[in-house]
C-alpha positions as CSV (number, residue, x, y, z in Angstrom):
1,X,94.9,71.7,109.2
2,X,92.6,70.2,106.4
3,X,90.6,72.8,103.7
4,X,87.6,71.1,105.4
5,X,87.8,71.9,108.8
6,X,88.6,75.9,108.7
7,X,85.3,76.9,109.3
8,X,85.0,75.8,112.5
9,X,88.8,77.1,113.0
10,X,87.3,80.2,112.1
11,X,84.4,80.2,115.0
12,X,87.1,79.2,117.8
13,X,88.9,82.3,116.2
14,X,86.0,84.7,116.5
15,X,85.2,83.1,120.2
16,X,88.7,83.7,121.3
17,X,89.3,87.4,119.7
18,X,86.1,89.1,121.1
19,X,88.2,90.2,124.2
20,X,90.2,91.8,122.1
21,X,87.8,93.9,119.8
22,X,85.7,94.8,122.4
23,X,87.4,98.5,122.4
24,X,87.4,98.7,119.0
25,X,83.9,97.9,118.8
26,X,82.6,101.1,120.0
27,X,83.9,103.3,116.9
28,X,82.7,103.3,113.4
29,X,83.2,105.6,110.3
30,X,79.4,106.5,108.5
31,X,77.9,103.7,110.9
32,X,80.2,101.4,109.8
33,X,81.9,98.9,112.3
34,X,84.4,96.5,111.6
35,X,83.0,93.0,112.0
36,X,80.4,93.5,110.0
37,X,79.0,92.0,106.5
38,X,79.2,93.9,103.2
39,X,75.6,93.8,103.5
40,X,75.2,95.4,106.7
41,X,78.3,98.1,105.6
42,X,76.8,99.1,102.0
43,X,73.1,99.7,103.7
44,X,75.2,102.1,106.5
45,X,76.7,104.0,103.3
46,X,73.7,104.2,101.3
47,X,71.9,105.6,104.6
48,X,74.4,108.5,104.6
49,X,75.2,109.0,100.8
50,X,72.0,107.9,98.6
51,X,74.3,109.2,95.8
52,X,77.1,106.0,96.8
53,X,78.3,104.2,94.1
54,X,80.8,101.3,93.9
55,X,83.8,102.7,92.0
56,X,86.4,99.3,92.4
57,X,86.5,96.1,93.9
58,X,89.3,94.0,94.7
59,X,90.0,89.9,95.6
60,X,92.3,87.3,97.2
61,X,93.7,84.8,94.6
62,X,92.4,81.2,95.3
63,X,95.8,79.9,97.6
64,X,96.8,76.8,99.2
65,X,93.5,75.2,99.1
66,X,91.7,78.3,100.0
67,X,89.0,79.7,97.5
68,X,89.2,83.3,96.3
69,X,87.3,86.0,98.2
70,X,86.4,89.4,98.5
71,X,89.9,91.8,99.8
72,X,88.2,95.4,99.5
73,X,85.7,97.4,98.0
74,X,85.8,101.2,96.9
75,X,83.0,103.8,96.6
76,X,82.4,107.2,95.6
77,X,79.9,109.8,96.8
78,X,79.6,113.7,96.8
79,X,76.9,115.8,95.6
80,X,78.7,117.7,92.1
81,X,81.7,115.0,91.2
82,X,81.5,111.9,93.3
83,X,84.9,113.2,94.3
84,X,84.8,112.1,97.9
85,X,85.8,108.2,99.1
86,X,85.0,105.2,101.2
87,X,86.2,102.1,101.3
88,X,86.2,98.7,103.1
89,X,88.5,95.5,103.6
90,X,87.5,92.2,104.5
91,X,89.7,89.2,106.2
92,X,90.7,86.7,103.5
93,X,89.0,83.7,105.1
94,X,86.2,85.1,107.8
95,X,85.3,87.6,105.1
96,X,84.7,90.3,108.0
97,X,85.7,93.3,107.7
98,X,88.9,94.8,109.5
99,X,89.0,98.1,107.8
100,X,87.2,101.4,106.9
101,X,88.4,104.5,105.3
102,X,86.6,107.9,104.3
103,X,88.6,110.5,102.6
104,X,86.5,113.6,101.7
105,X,86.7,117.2,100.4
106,X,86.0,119.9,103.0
107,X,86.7,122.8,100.2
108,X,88.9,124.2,98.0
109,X,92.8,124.6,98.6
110,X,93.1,128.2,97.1
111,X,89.6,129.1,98.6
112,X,89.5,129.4,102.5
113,X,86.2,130.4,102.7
114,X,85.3,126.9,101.7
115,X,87.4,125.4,104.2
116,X,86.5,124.3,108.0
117,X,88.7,125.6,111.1
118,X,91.2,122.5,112.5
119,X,90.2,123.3,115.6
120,X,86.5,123.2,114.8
121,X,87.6,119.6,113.5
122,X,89.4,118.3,116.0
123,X,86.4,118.6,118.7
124,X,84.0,116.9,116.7
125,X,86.8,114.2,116.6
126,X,87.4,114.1,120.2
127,X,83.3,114.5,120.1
128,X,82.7,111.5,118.5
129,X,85.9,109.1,119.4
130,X,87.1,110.6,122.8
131,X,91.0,112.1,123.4
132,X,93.2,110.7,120.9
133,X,96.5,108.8,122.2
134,X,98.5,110.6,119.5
135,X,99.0,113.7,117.4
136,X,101.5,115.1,114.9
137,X,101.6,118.8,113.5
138,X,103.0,118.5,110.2
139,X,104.4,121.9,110.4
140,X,105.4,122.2,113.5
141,X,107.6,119.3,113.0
142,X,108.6,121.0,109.8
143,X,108.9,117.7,108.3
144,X,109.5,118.2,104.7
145,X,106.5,119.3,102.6
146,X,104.0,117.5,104.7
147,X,101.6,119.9,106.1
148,X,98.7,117.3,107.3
149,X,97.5,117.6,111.2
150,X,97.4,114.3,112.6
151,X,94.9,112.7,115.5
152,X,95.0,109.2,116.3
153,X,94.1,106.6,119.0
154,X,95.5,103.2,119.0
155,X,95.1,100.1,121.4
156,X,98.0,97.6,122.4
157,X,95.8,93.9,123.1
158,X,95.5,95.1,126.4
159,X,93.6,97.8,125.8
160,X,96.3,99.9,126.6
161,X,97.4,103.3,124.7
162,X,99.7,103.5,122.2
163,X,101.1,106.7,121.4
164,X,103.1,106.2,118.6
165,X,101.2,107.0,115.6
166,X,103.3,104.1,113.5
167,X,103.0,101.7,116.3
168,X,100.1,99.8,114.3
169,X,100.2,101.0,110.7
170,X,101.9,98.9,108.4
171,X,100.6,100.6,105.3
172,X,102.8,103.8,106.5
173,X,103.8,105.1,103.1
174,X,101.1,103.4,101.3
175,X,98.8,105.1,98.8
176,X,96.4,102.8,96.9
177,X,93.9,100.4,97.9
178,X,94.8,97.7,99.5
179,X,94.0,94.3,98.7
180,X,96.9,92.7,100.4
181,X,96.5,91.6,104.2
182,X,99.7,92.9,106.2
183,X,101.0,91.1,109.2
184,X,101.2,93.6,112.3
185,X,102.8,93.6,116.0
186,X,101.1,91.1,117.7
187,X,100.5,94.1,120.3
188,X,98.2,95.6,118.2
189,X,94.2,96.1,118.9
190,X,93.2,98.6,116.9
191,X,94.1,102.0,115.5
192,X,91.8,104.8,114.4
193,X,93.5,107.4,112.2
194,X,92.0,111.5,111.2
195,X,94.3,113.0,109.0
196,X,93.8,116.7,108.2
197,X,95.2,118.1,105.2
198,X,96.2,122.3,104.6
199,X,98.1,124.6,102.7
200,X,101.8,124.4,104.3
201,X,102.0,128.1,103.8
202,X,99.0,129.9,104.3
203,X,95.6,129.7,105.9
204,X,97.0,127.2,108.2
205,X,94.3,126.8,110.9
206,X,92.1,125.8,108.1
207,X,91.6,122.4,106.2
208,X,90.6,121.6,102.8
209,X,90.2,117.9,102.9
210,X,90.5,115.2,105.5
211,X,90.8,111.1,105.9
212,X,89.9,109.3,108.3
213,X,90.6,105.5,108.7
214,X,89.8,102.6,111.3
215,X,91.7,99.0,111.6
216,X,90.9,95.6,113.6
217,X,93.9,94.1,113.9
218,X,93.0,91.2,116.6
219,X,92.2,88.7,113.7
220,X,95.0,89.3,111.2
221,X,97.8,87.7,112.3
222,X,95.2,84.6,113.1
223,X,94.2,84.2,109.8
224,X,97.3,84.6,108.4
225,X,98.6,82.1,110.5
226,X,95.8,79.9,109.0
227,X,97.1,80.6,105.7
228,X,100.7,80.1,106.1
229,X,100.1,76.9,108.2
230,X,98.5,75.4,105.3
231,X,101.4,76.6,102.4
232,X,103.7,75.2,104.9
233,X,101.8,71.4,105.2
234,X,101.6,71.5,101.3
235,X,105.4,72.2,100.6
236,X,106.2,69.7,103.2
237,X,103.9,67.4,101.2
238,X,105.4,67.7,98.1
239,X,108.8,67.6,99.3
240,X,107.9,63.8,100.9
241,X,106.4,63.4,97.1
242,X,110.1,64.2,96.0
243,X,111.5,62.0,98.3
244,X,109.8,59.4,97.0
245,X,111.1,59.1,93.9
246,X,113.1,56.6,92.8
247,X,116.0,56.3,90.4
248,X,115.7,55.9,87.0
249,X,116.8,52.4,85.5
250,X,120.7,53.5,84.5
C-alpha cells in the first residue's frame, strides 16, 4: 500500500468497522465517546471539570512512511490538588480515539467517613452502563495484597459477552500511560473496566478511590495491520536493493 493512498484505506476502515462499534458506542466516561476528536473530548472534560488542565502528552514516532501523531493525552482535575485523572488515546493513523480512563479520589484511606459504600457504587455503575459481564472480589479471592472490587463488561465482535475480565485487556499489569498501541484478540469489541479500590483489612464495604476505563478495539488490529503491511513492503524493498548489487571489481 503507498503512503499516499491510506486515507482513503482509512474511510473503507471506518465504513467497515461501524458494525462493530455500534455497542460500544452507547457508553462514555465524563461525556466522552471513543470515536471522537480531541476537540470534541477536551470540550466534554472542561464541561465537567472547569478546573481541567493538561498534565502530559504523548506521540507516535514518524514510522515507515507514516508521519508522527498524537498517541495520548493526560489531564488533571480536582477542586484542592488536581489530584484526580483523565486521559485519552488516539489510533496512530485515524487519530480517533479508542480509549478513555478516569481515576479519581473518593476519600481518604484512613478516613471512612470520606469514603462512599461499594454497593452504593456499584448501582450507579449498573445505573449508568447496565449489568456488568464480569466481576472479581479481591478479597474474596484472597489474591495476594489486592483488595480492589472489580466490575466490568466486555464484547466479543459479535456483540456477545465476555466474562473473563482479561479476555480484552492487554495492558493487564500495566501502570503508566500508554502511548504504545497493543495488538488484541481479534474477538475483541470493546471492554469497559470500574475498578474499586479499599483498605484489605478494614472498612471493607467502603472505597477510597476508583478507575474507571473504556477501550474500542474494532480498529486496532486494522491499523496495525496498515502499519506492519507497510514495514513489511519497505524491508522487502530494500532487500531487492541488496540484491542488486553487484560485485566489486577483484
Amino acid at each position: 500500500m503507498k503512503v499516499s493512498g491510506w486515507i482513503a484505506a482509512l474511510a473503507l476502515l471506518g465504513a467497515t468497522g461501524g458494525a462493530l462499534a455500534q455497542d460500544v458506542g452507547k457508553y462514555d466516561i465524563s461525556g466522552v465517546k471513543t470515536g471522537m476528536t480531541k476537540e470534541q473530548a477536551e470540550a466534554k472534560l472542561k464541561a465537567e471539570y472547569p478546573n481541567l488542565k493538561l498534565t502530559g502528552s504523548w506521540s507516535y514516532p514518524a514510522q515507515y512512511g507514516f508521519p508522527e501523531s498524537l498517541a495520548q493525552l493526560e489531564y488533571c482535575y480536582g477542586e484542592n490538588y488536581c489530584s484526580n485523572r483523565a486521559r485519552i488515546g488516539f489510533l496512530p493513523l485515524s487519530g480517533k480515539i479508542y480509549y478513555i480512563g478516569r481515576s479519581e479520589f473518593l476519600g481518604n484511606i484512613s478516613q471512612p467517613e470520606t469514603q462512599t459504600p461499594i454497593k452504593t457504587l456499584i448501582k450507579a455503575f449498573e445505573e449508568k452502563y447496565g449489568a456488568p459481564t464480569g466481576k472479581y472480589d479481591g478479597i474474596d479471592a484472597k489474591a495476594g495484597n489486592s483488595s480492589d472490587y472489580i466490575l466490568s463488561i466486555s464484547m466479543d465482535k459479535n456483540g456477545v459477552p465476555m466474562k473473563r475480565l482479561d479476555d480484552c485487556s492487554p495492558e493487564r499489569g500495566h501502570n503508566g500511560p500508554e502511548p504504545v498501541v497493543k495488538k488484541v484478540s481479534d474477538q475483541c469489541n470493546f471492554w469497559l473496566y470500574y475498578s474499586l479500590q479499599r483498605d484489605r483489612f478494614k472498612n471493607q464495604d467502603f472505597s477510597y478511590h476508583f478507575d474507571l476505563k473504556l477501550k474500542d478495539y474494532s480498529q486496532i488490529n486494522s491499523e496495525l495491520k496498515m502499519i506492519f503491511d507497510k514495514k513489511e513492503d519497505i524491508e522487502k524493498k530494500k532487500i531487492e536493493q541488496g540484491a542488486a548489487n553487484k560485485a566489486p571489481k577483484l
